[in-house]
N, C-alpha and C positions, 0 to 999 in steps of 0.2 A: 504494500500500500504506500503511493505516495502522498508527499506531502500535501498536493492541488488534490488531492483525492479526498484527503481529511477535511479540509477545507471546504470542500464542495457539499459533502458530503453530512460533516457533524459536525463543523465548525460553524456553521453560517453566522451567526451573532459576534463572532471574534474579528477584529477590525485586522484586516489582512491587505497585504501589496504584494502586486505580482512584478516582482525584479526582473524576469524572462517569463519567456514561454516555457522552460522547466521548473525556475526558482519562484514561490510564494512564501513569504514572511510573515508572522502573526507581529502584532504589536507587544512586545511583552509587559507593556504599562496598561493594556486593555485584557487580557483576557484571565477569567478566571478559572479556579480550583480545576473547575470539573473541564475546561476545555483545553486546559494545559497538558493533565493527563490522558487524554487520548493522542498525544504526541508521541512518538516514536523515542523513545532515552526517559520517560519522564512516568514514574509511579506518582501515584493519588498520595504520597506521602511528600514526595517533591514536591509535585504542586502544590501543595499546602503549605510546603516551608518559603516556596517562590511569592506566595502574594501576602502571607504572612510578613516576608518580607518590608515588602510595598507599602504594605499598613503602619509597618516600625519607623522606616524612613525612610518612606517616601516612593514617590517615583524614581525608578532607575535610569540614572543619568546618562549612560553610555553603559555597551552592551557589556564588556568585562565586568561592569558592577556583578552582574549574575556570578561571576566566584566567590564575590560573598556570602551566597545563600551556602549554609551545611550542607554537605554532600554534593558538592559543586566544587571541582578539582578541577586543574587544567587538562587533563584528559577529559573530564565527563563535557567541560563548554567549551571542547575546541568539535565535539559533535552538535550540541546545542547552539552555538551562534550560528550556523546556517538556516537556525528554525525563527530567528525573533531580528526584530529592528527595533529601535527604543525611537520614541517620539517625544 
C-alpha cells in the first residue's frame, strides 16, 4: 500500500500535498492520533506520543523536531520525513 493510497483512501480529513505524481505528504501539525497511525512506520502508541507532542509544545517547527518525540531515532525519521511537511 502506498502512500497516495492511504491518503485516498482513509486519510481524507488529513491536510495532504502532492510533491509529484508519486510523493504525497500529510501535514504533521494537522493530522491526528488515529490518522497518523494508519501510516506505514507508525503504531497507535507513536501517534499518540506525536500529537501529544504538539499539545506540550506546540507546533513542530521544522520536520527534524519529530526526533524529539520518544521512540523517534535517527533511523526511525530518516523513514518518516518522507511521510510529513510541517507548515
Amino acid at each position: 500500500v502506498t502512500i497516495n493510497a492511504l491518503i485516498k483512501t482513509r486519510l481524507p480529513l488529513a491536510k495532504a500535498v502532492r510533491i509529484t505524481d508519486d510523493i504525497t505528504r500529510i501535514n504533521l501539525n494537522a493530522a491526528e492520533a488515529d490518522k497518523l497511525e494508519r501510516l506505514p512506520g507508525i503504531s497507535p502508541n507513536l501517534a499518540k506520543k506525536i500529537t501529544a507532542y504538539r499539545l506540550e509544545h506546540g507546533p513542530f517547527r521544522a520536520l527534524e523536531d519529530l526526533k524529539e518525540v520518544k521512540g523517534v531515532g535517527e533511523s526511525r525519521y530518516q523513514k518518516l520525513k518522507e511521510l510529513f511537511y510541517v507548515e
